[in-house]
N, C-alpha and C positions, 0 to 999 in steps of 0.2 A: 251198265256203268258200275264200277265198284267202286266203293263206299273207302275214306281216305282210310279207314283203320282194315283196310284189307290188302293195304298194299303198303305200310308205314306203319311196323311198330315201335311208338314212343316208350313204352314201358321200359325199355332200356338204358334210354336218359335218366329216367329217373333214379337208378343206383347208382348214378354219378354225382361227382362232387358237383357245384353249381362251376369252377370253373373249369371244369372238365367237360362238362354242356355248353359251355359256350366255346370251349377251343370244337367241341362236336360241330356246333350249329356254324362256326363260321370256317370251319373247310369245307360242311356241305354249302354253305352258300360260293364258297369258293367254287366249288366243284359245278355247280348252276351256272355259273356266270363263263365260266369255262367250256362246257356245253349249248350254252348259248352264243356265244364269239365262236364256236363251231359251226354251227349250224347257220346264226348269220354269212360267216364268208362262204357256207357252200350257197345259202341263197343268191347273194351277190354274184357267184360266178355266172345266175342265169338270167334272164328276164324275166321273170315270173312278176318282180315287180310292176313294169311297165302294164298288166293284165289290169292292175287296178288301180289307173291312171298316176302311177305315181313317173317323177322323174329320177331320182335313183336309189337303190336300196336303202341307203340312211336312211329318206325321205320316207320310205314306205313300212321300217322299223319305227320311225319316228310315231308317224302317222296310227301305225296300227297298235300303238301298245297303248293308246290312247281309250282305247276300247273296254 
């Protein structure tokens, strides 16, 4: 398993202004939520939810991020 500072270096934020770090931090969070509503609708295209008794993918996104 690698260690978060070997796959994310931050030292780079830091010679940014502060609201330079946060137009940073929030297209990357853009860019996550975008990746994520990816990879949801290709789950949704299959059953895979119905495997761990859910009734449909929302339910089983809902369910599982509860974890």
């Amino acid at each position: 398993m690698l260690a978060t500072q070997d796959v994310c270096d931050i030292e780079p934020l830091a010679e940014l202004t502060r609201r330079e770090r946060l137009i940073a931090r929030a297209r990357g969070m853009a860019m996550d939520h975008l990746l994520f509503a990816k990879e949801a609708a290709e789950f949704a295209a299959t059953n895979e939810y119905e495997e761990d008794g859910s009734v449909t993918p929302i339910d089983w996104i809902r369910v599982a991020r509860s974890f």
